[in-house]
C-alpha positions as CSV (number, residue, x, y, z in Angstrom):
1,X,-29.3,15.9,-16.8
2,X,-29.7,19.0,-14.7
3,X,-28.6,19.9,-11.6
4,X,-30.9,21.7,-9.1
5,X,-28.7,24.7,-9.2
6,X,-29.8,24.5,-13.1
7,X,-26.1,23.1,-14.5
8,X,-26.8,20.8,-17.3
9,X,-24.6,17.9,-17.9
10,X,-24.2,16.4,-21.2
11,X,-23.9,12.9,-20.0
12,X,-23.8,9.9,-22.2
13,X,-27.2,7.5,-20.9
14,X,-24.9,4.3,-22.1
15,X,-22.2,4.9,-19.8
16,X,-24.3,5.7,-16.8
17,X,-26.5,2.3,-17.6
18,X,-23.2,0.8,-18.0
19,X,-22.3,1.7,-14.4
20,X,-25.2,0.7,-13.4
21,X,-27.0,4.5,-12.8
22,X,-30.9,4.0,-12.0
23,X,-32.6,6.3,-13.9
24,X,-35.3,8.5,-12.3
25,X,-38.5,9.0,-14.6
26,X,-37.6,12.1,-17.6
27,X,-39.8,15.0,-18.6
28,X,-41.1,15.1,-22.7
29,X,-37.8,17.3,-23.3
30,X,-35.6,14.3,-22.5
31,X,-33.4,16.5,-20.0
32,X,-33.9,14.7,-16.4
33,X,-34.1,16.8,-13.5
34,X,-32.0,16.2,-10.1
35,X,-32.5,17.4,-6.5
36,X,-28.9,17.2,-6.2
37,X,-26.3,20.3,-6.6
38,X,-24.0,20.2,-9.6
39,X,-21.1,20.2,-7.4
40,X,-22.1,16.6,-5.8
41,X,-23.2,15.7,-9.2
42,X,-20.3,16.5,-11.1
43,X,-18.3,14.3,-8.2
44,X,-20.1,11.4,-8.8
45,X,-20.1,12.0,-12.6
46,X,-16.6,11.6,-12.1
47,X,-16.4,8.2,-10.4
48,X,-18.6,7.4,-13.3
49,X,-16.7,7.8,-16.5
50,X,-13.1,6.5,-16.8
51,X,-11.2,9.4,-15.6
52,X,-9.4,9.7,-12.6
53,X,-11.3,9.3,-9.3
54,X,-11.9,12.8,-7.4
55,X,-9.7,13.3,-4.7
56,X,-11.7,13.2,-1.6
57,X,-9.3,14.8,0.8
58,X,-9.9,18.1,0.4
59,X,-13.5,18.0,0.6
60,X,-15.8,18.9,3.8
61,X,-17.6,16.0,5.6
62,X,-21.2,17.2,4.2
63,X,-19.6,17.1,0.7
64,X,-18.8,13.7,1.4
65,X,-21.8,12.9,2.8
66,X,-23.8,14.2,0.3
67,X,-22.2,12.1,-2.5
68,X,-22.5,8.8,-0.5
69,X,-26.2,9.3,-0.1
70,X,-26.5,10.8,-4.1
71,X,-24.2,7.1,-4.6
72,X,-26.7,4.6,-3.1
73,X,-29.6,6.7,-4.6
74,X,-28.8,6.4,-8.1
75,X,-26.9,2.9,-7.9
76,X,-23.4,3.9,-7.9
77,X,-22.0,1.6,-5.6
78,X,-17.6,2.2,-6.0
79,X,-18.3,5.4,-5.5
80,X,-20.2,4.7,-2.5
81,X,-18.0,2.0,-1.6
82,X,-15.2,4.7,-1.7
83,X,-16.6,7.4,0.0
84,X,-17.2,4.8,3.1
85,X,-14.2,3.6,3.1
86,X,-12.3,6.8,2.8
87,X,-15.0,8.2,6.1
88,X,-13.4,5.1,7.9
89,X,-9.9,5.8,7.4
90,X,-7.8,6.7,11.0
91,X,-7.6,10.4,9.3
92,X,-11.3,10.8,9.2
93,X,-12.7,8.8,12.2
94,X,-14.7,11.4,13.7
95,X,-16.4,11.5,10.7
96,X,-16.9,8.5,10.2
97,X,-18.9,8.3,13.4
98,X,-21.0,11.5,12.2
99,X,-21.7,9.2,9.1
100,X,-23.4,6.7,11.0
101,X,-26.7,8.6,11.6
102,X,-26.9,8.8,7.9
């Protein structure tokens, strides 16, 4: 897959069908282009593949935002799930309420 920032990730298409990861349609070269930035990619990449959840706290709102929206796009729902959640918490209220004109 490639980013829209031109980062190609060497992804494994079992995993992400594993996890549930709709597909959108490939060119003839096989790599499959993305409108997202690696940086929201490689985020949800990472709630993809068992490794250890990305620490959210550190990240801006948008970030945050960005990878919800790239979650429910591309069928990753704990990630989305997680990213809600975490946009709820006491800590992040005010953005949660941002959130809502998502």
């Amino acid at each position: 897959m490639k980013s829209s920032d031109g980062v190609l990730f060497r992804v494994h298409r079992r995993i992400l069908e594993a996890c549930g990861f709709n597909f959108p349609e490939h060119s003839s070269s096989g790599v499959i282009s993305l409108p997202e930035k690696s940086s929201i990619l490689d985020l949800l990449f990472q709630f993809i593949y068992p490794l250890r959840r990305p620490d959210l706290k550190p990240l801006e709102f948008d970030t945050v935002r960005l990878l919800t929206i790239c979650a429910e796009q591309y069928g990753v729902y704990a990630a989305r799930v997680i990213c809600k959640e975490y946009m709820r918490s006491g800590s992040r209220m005010v953005l949660w309420t941002r959130c809502l004109y998502l």
